[in-house]
VOGU-3710 file (C-alpha; in Angstrom, 3 decimals, decimal comma):
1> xxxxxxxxxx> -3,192/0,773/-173,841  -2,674/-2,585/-171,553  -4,640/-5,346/-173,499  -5,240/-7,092/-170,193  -7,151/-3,443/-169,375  -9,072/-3,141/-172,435  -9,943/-6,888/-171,474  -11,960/-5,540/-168,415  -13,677/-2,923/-169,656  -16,952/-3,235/-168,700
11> xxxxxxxxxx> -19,033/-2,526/-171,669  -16,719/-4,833/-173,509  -17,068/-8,037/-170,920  -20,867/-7,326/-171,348  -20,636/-7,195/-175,429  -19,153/-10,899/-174,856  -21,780/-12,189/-172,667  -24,430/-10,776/-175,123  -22,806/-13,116/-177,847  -23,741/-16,102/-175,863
21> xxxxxxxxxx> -26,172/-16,579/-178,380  -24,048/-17,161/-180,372  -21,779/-19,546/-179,060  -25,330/-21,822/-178,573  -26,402/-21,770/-182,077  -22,876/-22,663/-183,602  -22,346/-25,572/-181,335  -26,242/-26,748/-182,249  -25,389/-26,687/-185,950  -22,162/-28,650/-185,220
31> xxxxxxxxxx> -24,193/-30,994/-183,908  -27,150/-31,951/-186,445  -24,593/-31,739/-189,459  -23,109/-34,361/-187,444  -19,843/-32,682/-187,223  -18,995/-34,363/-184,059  -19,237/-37,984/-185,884  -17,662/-37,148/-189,036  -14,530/-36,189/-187,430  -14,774/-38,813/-184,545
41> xxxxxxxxxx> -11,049/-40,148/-184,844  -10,700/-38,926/-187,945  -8,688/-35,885/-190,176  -11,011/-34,695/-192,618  -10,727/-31,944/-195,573  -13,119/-29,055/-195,483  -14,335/-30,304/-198,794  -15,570/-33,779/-197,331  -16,973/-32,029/-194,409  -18,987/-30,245/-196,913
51> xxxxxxxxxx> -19,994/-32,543/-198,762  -21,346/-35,358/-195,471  -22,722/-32,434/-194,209  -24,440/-30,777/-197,133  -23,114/-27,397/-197,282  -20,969/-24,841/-199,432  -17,462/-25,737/-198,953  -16,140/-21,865/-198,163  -18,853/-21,434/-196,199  -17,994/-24,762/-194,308
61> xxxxxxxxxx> -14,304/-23,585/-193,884  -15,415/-20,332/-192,638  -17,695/-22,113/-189,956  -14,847/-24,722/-188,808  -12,935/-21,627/-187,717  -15,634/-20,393/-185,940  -15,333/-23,921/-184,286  -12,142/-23,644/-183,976  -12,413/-20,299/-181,619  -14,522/-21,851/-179,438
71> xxxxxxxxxx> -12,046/-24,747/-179,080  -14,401/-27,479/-180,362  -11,501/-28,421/-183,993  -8,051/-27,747/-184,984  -6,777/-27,353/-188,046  -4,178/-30,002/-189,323  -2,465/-28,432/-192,705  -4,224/-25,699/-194,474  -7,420/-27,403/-195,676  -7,767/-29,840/-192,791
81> xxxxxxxxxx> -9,128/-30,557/-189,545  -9,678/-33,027/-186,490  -11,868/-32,512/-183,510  -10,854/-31,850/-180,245  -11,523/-33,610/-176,920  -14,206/-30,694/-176,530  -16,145/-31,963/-179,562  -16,633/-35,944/-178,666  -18,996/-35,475/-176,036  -21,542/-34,141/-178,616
91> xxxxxxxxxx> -21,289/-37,485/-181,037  -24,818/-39,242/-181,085  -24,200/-42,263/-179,149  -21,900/-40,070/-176,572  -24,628/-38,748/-174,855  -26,866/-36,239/-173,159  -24,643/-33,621/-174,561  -25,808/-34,723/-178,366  -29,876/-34,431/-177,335  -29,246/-30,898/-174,946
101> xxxxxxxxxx> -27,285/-29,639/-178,211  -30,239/-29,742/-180,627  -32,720/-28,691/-177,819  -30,152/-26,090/-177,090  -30,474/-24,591/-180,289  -34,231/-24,472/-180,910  -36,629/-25,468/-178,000  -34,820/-24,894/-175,409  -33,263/-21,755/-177,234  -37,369/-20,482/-178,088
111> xxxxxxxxxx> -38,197/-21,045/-174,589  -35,392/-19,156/-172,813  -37,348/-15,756/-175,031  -40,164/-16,162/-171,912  -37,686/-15,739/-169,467  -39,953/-13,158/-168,511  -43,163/-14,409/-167,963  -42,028/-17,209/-165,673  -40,932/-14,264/-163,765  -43,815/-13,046/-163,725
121> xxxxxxxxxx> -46,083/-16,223/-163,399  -43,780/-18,240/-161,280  -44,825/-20,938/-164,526  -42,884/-22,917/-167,137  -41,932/-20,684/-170,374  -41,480/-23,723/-172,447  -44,695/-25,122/-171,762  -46,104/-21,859/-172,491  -44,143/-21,419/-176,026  -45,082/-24,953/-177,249
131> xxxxxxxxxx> -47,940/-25,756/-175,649  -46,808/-28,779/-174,344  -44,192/-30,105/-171,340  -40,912/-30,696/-172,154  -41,255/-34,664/-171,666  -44,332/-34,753/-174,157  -41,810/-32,888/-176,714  -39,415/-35,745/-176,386  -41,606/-38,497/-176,751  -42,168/-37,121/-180,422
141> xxxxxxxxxx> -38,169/-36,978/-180,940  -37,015/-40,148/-180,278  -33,242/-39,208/-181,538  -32,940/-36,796/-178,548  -35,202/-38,674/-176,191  -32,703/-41,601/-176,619  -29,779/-39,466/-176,142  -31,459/-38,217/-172,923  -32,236/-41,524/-171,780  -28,868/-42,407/-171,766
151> xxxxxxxxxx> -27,370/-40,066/-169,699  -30,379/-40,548/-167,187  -29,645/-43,858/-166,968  -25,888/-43,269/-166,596  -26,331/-40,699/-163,574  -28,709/-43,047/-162,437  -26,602/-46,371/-161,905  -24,064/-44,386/-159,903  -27,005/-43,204/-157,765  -27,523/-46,880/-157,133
161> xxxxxxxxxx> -24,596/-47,354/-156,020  -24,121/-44,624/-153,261  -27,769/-45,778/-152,302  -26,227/-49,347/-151,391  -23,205/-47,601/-149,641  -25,276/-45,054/-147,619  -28,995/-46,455/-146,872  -29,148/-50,167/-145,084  -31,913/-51,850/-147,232  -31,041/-55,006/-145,822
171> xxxxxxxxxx> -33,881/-54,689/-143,636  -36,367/-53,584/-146,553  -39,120/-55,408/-147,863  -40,697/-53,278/-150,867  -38,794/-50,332/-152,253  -40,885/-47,969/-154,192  -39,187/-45,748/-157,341  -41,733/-42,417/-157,536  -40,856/-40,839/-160,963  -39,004/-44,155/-161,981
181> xxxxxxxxxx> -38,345/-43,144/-165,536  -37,137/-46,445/-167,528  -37,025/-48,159/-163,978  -32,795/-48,241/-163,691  -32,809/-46,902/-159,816  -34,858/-49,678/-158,715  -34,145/-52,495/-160,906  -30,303/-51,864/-159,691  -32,051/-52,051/-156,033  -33,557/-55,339/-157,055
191> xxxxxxxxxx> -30,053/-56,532/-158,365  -28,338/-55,700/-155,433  -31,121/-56,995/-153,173  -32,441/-60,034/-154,319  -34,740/-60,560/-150,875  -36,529/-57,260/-151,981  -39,485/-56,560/-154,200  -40,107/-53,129/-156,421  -42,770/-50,790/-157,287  -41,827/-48,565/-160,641
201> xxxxxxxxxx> -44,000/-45,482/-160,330  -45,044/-43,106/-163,190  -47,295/-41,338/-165,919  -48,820/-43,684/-167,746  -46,895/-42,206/-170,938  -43,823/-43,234/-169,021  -44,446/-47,125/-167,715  -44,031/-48,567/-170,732  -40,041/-47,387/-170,769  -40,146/-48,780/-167,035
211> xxxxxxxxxx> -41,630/-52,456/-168,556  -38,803/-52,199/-170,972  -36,047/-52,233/-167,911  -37,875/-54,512/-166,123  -38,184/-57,288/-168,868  -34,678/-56,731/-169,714  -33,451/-57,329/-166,107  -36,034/-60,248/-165,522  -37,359/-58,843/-163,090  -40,949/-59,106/-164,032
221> xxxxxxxxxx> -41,707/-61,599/-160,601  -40,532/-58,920/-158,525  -41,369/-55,393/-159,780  -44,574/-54,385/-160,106  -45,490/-51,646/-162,333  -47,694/-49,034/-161,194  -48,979/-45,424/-163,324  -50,397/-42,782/-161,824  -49,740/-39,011/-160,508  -48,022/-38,943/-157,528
231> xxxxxxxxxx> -49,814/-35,544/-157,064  -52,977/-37,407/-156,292  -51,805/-40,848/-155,368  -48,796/-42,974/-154,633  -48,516/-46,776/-153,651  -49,133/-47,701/-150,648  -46,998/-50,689/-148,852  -43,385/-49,774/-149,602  -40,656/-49,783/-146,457  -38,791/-47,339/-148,382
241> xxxxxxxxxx> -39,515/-44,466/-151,384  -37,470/-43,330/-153,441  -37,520/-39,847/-155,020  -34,835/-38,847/-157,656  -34,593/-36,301/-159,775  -38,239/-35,788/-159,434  -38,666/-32,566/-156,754  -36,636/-29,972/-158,742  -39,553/-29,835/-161,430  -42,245/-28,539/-159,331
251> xxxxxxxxxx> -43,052/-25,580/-157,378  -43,099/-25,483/-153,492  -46,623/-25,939/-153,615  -46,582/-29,180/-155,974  -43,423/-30,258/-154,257  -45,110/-30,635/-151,061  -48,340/-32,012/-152,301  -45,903/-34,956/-153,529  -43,920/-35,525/-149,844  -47,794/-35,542/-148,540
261> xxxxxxxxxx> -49,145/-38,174/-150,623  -45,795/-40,410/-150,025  -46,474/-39,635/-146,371  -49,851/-40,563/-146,842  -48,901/-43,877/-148,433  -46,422/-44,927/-145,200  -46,881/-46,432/-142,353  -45,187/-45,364/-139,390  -41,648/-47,371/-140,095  -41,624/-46,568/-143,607
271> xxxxxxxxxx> -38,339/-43,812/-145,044  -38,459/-41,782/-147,806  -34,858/-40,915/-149,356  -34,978/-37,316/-151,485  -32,299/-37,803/-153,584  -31,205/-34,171/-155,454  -28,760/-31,783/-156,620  -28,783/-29,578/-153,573  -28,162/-25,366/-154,404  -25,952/-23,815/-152,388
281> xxxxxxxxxx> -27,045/-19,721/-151,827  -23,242/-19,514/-152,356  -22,898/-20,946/-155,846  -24,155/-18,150/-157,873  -22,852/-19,558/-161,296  -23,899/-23,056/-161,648  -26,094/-23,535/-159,365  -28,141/-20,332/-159,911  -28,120/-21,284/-163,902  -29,714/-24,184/-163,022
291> xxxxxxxxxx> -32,016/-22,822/-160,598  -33,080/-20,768/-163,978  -33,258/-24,146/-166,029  -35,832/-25,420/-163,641  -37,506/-22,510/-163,531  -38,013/-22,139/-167,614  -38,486/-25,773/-168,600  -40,416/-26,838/-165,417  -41,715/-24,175/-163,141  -40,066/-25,927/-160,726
301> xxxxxxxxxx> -36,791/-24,226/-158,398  -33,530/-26,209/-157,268  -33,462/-26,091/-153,737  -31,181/-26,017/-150,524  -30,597/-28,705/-147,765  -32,444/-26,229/-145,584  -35,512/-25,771/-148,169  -36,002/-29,247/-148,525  -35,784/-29,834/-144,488  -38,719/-27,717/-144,412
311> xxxxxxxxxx> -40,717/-28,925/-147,162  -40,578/-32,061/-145,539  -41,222/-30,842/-142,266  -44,657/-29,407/-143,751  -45,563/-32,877/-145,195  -45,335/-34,462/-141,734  -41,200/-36,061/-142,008  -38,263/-35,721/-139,516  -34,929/-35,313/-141,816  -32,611/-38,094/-140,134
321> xxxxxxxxxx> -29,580/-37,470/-141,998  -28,278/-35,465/-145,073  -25,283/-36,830/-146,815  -23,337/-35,318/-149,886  -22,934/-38,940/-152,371  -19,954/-39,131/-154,354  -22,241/-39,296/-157,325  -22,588/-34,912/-156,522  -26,625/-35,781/-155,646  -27,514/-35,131/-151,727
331> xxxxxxxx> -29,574/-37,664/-150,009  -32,082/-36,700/-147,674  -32,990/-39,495/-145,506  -36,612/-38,431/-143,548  -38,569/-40,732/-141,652  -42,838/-39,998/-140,314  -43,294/-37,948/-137,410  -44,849/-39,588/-135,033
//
């Protein structure tokens, strides 16, 4: 029989996905043996492996070509092996990839099993499984938070810079960061702008990262550092708020209770940039997977151009312009109706 036929077979492509499991958990051990580190530029024995990472040595050889399958080592010799390109990104100091690996295999994999009630409940499964939100689980893991941190504040400082190419805040007198995280969106503003002054937003759990940034940047004269829930209350006084990152992590409902209270806070000249992944109805691999990944860590939904037109159409904004960053984020620039 054609192997390329036997390939399609439908109950054999489904087999495959079903092993996805799998594929998860072997890349999640990888990663806390530290796998990823031990053979970072190196060629290591399967009898050193063992022994850094604390296992059996046949059972470590029988593991490193399950590794190997997936693409992650190569074997150099018969007893040998070096990682591939595939495996660096999961090193500790790479990294999100090194945090979203451990997560992968145990929160994140537990949470993923009440698939079905945020179905049902339109709520977040991993809040329901450990009884706590996802960002209150990181702040007692500081090894992944870090990891996490890092890549936010990567993805973040090219946001900053398609901000300064696409929005004129020459013209700005306050920018305010809603959701500001460890402050890196609008202490980059600040750098860029030195005429401008800053409001970091967030949970009180969260400011302290924020006065971190700020102290490192000097930029304690400038930025002023403000907690709160932006579902009750955001500062008023800004020419221009920023939200990043922040929308895709609530429902419709809580999403537009947010654009309210920023509309509340602005006067008449003031803009609000949304500044998001955008979904495209289209993309029904990535961008529904990570419509699900809201939907099971959050609650929340990714969202189209269109969506978020209307969202902030409801909250009383006019969308001026929407404009696809080089970054891959969309921003939304929406001004008050009058």
């Amino acid at each position: 029989m054609n192997s390329n036929l036997e390939e399609q077979r439908p109950d054999r492509i489904v087999a495959s996905l079903l092993r996805g499991h799998i594929v998860t958990q072997l890349i999640a051990c990888a990663t806390r043996l530290g796998i990823p580190d031990h053979l970072d530029g190196r060629v290591r024995s399967v009898s050193e492996l063992s022994q850094l990472a604390g296992t059996r040595s046949n059972e470590m050889f029988r593991f490193l070509r399950a590794l190997q399958g997936l693409g992650l080592v190569e074997p150099v010799g018969d007893d040998t092996f070096r990682g591939t390109p595939l495996l660096a990104p999961l090193q500790q100091e790479a990294g999100g990839l090194y945090g979203q690996a451990l997560m992968a295999g145990a929160e994140y994999y537990e949470a993923w099993m009440g698939l079905d009630y945020s179905l049902i409940t339109g709520a977040s499964a991993f809040e329901a499984r450990h009884g706590q939100t996802l960002y209150e689980l990181l702040d007692q893991k500081s090894d992944v938070a870090g990891s996490f941190a890092r890549t936010m504040r990567w993805n973040t400082t090219e946001v900053v810079s398609d901000l300064i190419t696409l929005h004129d805040f020459s013209d700005k007198d306050v920018v305010a960061d809603l959701g500001t995280g460890d402050a890196t969106l609008v202490c980059g503003l600040l750098d860029s702008f030195p005429g401008m002054r800053g409001i970091a937003f967030d949970q009180p759990a969260v400011i302290e990262q924020a006065r971190r940034t700020v102290t490192e940047r000097k930029l304690e004269d400038r930025c002023e550092l403000v907690s709160g829930n932006f579902l009750s209350e955001v500062p008023p006084g800004a020419s221009v708020y920023v939200l990043k990152s922040v929308l895709p992590n609530w429902s419709d409902e809580s999403a537009l209770e947010i654009l309210r209270r920023c509309r509340e806070a602005m006067n008449g000249k003031g803009r609000l940039l949304v500044v998001e992944l955008v979904m495209s109805l289209d993309d029904v691999e990535d961008g529904a997977i990570r419509d699900m990944i809201m939907l099971v860590l959050f609650g929340g939904k990714n969202r189209t151009t269109d969506e978020y037109s209307v969202l902030l159409q409801q909250a009383g904004f006019i969308v001026d312009s929407v404009v696809d960053a080089p970054s891959g984020v969309c921003v939304l620039d929406a001004r008050p109706l009058a």
